[in-house]
N, C-alpha and C positions, 0 to 999 in steps of 0.2 A: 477482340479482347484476348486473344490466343496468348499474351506476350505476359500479362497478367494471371489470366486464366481463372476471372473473377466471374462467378455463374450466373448469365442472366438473369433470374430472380431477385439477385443483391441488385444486379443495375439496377433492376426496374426500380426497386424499392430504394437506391440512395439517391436516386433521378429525384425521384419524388419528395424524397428528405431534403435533397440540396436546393427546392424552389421553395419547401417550406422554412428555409432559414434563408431567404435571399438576402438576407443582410451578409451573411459568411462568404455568398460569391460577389459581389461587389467588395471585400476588404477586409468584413467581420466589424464594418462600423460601429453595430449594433450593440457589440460583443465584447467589447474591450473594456468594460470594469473588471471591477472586483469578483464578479457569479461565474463557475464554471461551469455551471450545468443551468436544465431548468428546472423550475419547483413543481415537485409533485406534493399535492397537497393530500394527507390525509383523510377518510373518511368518517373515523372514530372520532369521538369526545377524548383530549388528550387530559392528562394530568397536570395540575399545575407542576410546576417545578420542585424540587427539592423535597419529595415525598417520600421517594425511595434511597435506600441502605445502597450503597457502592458495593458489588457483589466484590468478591476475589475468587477469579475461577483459579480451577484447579489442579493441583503441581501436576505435571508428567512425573509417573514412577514407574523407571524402567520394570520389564518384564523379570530381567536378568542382567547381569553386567555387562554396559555398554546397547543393549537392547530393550526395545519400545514396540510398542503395540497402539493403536489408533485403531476404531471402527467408526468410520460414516456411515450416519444413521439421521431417521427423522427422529424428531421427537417434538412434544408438545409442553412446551414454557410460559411460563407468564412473566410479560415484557411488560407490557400496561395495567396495571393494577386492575384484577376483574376479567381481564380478557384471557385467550388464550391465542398462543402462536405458534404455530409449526414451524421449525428450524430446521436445514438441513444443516448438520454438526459436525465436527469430531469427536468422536465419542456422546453425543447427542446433544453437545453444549454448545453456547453462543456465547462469547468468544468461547475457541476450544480449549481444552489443557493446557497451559503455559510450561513450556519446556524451559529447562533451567539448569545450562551445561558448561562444563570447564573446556577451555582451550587446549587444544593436543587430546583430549580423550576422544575418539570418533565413538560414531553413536551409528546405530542403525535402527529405523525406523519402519516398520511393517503396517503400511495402510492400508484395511479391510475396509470395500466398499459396499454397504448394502443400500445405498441411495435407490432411486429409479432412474438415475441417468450417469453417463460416466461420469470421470474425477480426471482431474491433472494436477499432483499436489507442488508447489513453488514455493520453499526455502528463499526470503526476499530479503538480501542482500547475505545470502551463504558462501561461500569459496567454496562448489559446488562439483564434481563430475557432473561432465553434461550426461552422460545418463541417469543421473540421479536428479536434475535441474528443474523437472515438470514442465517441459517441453510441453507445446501447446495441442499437439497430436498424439503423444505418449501417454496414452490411458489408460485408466484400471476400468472395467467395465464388470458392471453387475453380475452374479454367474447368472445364469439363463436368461440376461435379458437379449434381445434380435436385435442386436443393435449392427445399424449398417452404416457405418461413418459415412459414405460417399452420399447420401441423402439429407444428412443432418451438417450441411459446412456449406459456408459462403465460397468456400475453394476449392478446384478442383486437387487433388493432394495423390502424388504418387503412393506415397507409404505411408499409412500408420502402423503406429505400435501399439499393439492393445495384450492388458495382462485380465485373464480371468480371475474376478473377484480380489485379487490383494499382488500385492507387490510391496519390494524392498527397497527405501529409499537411503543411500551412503552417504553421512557428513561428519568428512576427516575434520572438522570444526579447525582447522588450521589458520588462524585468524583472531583479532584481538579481540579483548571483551568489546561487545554491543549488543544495544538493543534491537534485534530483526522480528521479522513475523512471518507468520506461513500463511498460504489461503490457495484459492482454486485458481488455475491456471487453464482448464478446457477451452478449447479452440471455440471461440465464437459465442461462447456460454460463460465466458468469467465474470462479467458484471452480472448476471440474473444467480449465478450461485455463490458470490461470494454476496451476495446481498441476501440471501437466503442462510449465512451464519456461516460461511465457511472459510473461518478465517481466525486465527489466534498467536499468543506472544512467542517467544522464542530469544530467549537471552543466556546470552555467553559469557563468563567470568574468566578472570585471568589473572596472574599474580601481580601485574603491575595495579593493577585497579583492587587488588587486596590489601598493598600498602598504603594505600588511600583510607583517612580515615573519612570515608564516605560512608550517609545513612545507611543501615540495613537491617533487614528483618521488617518490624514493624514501620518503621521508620521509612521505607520503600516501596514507590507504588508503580506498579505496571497499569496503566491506561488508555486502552485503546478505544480511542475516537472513532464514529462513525454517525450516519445518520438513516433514516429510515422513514417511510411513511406507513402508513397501517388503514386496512381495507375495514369496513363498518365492524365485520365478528371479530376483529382483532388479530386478522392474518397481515403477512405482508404483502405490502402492494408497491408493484413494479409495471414498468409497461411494455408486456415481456407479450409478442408477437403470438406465440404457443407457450401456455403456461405448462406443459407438459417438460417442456427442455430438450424436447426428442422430435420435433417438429423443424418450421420454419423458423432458422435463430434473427437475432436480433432485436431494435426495440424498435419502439411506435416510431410514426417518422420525427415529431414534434418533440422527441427526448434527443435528435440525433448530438447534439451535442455533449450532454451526459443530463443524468438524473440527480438533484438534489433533494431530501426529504426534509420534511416539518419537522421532525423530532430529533433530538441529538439525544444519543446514546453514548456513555461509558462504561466500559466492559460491559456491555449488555443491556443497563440499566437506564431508563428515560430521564434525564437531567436528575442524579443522584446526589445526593449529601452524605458524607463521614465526617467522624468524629477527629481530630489533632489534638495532637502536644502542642505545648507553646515551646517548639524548638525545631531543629532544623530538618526536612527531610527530602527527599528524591523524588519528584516524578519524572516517568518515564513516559512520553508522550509517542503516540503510532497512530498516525492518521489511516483507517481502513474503511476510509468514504469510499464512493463511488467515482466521486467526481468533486466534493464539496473540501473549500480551501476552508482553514479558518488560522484567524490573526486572534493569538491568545493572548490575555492579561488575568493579571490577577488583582483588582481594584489598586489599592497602594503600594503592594510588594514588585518586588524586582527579581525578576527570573535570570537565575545564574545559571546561563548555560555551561557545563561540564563535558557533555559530544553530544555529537551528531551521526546520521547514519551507520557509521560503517566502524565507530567506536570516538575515545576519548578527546577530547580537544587539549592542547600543547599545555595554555592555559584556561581558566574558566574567564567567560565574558559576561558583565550586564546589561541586560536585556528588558525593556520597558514590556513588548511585546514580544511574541515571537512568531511567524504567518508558518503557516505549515502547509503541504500540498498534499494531497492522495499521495501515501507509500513512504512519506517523510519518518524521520522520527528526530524528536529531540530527548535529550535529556539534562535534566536543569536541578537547581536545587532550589528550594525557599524557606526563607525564615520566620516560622509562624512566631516565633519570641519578638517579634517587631509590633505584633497588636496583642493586645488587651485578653485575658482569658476573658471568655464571654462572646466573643467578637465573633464574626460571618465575613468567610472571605468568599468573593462568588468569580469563578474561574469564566471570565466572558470571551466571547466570541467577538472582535469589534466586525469583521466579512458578515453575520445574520443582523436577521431584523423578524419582528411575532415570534418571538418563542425563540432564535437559531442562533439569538444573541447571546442568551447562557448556554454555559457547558454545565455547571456541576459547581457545588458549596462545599465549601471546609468549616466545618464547626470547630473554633477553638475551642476546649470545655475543659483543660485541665493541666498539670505542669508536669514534665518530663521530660529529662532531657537524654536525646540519642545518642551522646556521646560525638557527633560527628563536627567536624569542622571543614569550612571551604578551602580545597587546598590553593594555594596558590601556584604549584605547577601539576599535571597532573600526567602526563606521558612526555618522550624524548618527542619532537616534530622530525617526522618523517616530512622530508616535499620534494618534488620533482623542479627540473629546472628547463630552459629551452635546449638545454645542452643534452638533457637526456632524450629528447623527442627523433624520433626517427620517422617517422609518417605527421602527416594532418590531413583530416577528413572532415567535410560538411554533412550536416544531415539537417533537412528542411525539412519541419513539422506542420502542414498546410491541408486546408481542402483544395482538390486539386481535378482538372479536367481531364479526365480518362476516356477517350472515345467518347466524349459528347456527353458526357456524365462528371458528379461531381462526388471526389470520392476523398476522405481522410487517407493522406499517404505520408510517405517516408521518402522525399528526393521525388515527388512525385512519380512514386508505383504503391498502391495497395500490396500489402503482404504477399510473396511468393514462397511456400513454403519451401522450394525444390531451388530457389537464390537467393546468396549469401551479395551483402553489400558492401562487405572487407573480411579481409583475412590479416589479422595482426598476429607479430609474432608473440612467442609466449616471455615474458620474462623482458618485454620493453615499456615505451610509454612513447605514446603519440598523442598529438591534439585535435580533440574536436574540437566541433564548433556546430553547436544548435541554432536553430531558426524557429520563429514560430510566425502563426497569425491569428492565436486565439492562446488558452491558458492549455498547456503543456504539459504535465510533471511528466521528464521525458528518466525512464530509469532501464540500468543495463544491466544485465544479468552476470554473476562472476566478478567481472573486473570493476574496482574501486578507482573514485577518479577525485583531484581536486579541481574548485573553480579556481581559475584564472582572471578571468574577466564577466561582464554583465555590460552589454551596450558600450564598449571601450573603457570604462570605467572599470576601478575594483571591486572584489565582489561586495553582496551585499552582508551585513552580520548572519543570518540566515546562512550563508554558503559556507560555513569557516567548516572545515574539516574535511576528513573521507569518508565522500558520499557516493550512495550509489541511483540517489534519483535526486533532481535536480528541479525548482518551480520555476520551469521556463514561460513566461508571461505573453501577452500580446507583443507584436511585432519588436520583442526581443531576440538577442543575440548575444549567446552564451559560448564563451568557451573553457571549457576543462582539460586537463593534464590527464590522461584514462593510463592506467599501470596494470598490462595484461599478467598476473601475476598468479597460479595457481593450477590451473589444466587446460590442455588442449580439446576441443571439440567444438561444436556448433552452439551458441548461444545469442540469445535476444537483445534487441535495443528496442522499448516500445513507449509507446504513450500509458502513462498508468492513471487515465482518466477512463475507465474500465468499460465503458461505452465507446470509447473513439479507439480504444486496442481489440474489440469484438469489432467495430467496423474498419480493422485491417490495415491499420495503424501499428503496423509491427515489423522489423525487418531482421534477417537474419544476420549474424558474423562470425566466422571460421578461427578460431584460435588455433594457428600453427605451428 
């Protein structure tokens, strides 16, 4: 395993994971619907639906001009009505602060850690300094906690970077308005901490999408999807190997796939209800599952989508549904003046089933109108062509046999932190081309990419734009246009199925 450098204990432990899914080493027979993960079922009495107020977490308000402050912290919330939950936060909350910045003003960010275990914070889909990028070994570490990296990682790791107690994160926000999010990025610990609340919005504004008369204010809703399950007192429950975070990482062997929970949450809240206008307004959709896809509707309404990932689409499209993948985002518009003040519109999941089928209700209760209308173009289209492409590179997303083991790889190697899988230059565009054998969301850190294709075919309505994560499916084949555009340094390509990127599902690439 020298060539790897993956520590006996991971073998032993994915050995054993990979006969408990022998369906994944025979082909992923098994595995090939609609479910990415498996179901963990809660242990709590859940609330019916539509019980709870749709929170609105809370603006970031800089310290000073251009400067922000953030502390991760625990804290104790009520998620389930009656219960209580321990969250690990930013700033104590679940989702954290929602940042809410113009393009061209950079911003610095200061995140104080008082957790009991490190932090790696990830800006997802930022045009980012790789120093500032949350690198999966670049930690802020608790002040006096003994923390010994080289004990606590499935990898042997020449360097890490550790900052006592806080650190500066830099984002020249050079980039179009869109909707991103921030969450934990720790080496081998991101699915048990960002499932533990660390994780919130982050949207960009810009003049072109101000001459839009797009909803806003009330009118505009940031909503971030996730799902969860909850242990008997109302804590959360995960199948996290050492509950401590400072142990042996990983999940049980029988999650190795990914975890999906019982409960869907938006912003925070267990299948929530708010009130509407009967007129038009924005959601802004940000899957920050673990693992869990969902295909949204809104009973008889038509979802206009306006962008995607990485900002606005050319023009707006409609949209019956819309499937979304861990790290996705969409943004849409809808027109509650098409039903009845009085009326219940219930935002469904067609991917669940008990309960995972709704998301969340709109109560239309009253007349107002936002002022806004659907524009009919909404940015110039930026696109690449074959003439721009200078390189193409494959990257196969597969379980894979490693010395006699079966391990989640990239080109068949488990994460090497110490090798890069390409070096593109800065300021071109090459093609990839993804592979899978199970569900994917394959996303890159930095560089913004269009799709091209899907199985030789165009893409699908889902891919229209610039995106920086992509729902690569079972034994599909995708390729994108990727535009290195922004800074040079070391940056990721990984699985954003938060479970299959702790088990080393990640590979590095050198921007030169």
């Amino acid at each position: 395993m020298n060539s790897t450098r993956v520590k006996r204990r991971t073998v032993l432990r994915l050995g054993v994971a990979a006969a408990a899914t022998a369906g994944l080493a025979t082909g992923c027979a098994t595995l090939t619907g609609e479910r990415a993960g498996k179901h963990l079922a809660s242990d709590l009495e859940l609330p019916e639906p539509f019980q709870v107020r749709l929170p609105t977490p809370r603006r970031a308000e800089p310290v000073s001009p251009g400067r922000f402050e953030v502390t991760q912290r625990v804290a104790d919330v009520e998620i389930i009505p009656g219960t209580t939950t321990r969250v690990w936060g930013y700033d104590g909350m679940f989702p954290g602060p929602t940042f809410d910045v113009r393009r061209g003003e950079p911003i610095t960010v200061t995140i104080h850690n008082d957790l009991p275990a490190p932090t790696s914070t990830h800006l997802h889909g930022g045009v980012t300094p790789a120093d500032s990028d949350g690198y999966p070994t670049d930690l802020i570490v608790p002040t006096g906690l003994d923390f010994q990296p080289g004990l606590h990682s499935h990898m042997e790791v020449k360097e890490w970077r550790l900052h006592d107690g806080s650190r500066e994160y830099e984002y020249p926000l050079d980039q179009p308005a869109a909707t991103l999010w921030y969450h934990d990025h720790r080496m081998d610990f991101t699915a048990p901490q960002v499932w533990r609340g660390l994780a919130g919005m982050f949207l960009i504004r810009d003049d072109d999408e101000d001459r839009l008369d797009l909803p806003r204010g009330e009118y505009e809703l940031p909503l971030l999807l996730c799902d969860r399950a909850f242990e008997a007192d109302g804590s959360f429950k995960y199948p996290s190997i050492d509950d401590s975070l400072l142990g042996e990482p990983g999940v049980l062997d029988e999650y190795h796939q990914g975890v999906e929970g019982d409960v869907i949450l938006v912003n925070g809240a267990p299948w929530p209800q708010t009130s509407v206008a009967n007129t038009l307004y924005r959601l802004r959709f940000v899957n920050a599952s673990n693992a869990r896809r969902f295909e949204l509707s809104m009973d008889d309404l038509i979802l206009t989508q306006i962008g995607s990932d990485s900002g606005l689409l050319p023009e707006p499209q409609e949209m019956a549904t819309v499937t979304i993948a861990p790290a996705e985002r969409f943004d849409v518009l809808v027109d509650f003046s098409r039903v009845p003040i009085g009326s219940q519109v219930v935002l469904r999941n067609r991917l669940g089933a008990d309960g995972t089928d709704v998301v969340m209700r709109f109560n239309v209760d009253r007349e107002a109108d936002s002022g806004a209308t659907v524009p009919t173009r909404l940015v110039e289209p930026v696109t690449v062509s074959p003439d721009d492409e200078v390189a193409a590179r494959t990257f196969r997303f597969a379980l894979t046999h490693v010395d006699g083991h079966e391990m989640w790889t990239i080109n068949g190697r488990p994460f090497d932190p110490d090798a890069s899988l390409a070096s593109p230059r800065l300021d071109t565009v090459e093609r990839w081309t993804f592979t899978s054998d199970f569900h994917h969301p394959v996303h890159v850190h930095m560089a913004h990419f269009q799709v091209l294709t899907r199985n030789g075919k165009p893409p699908a309505p889902e891919d229209a734009g610039w995106k920086d994560t992509v729902d690569l499916r079972p034994y599909e084949v995708v390729e994108v246009a990727i535009k290195f555009s922004g800074h040079r340094g070391r940056y990721m390509i990984h699985c954003h199925n938060l479970e299959h990127e702790d088990m080393a599902m990640m590979a590095n690439f050198d921007v030169v």
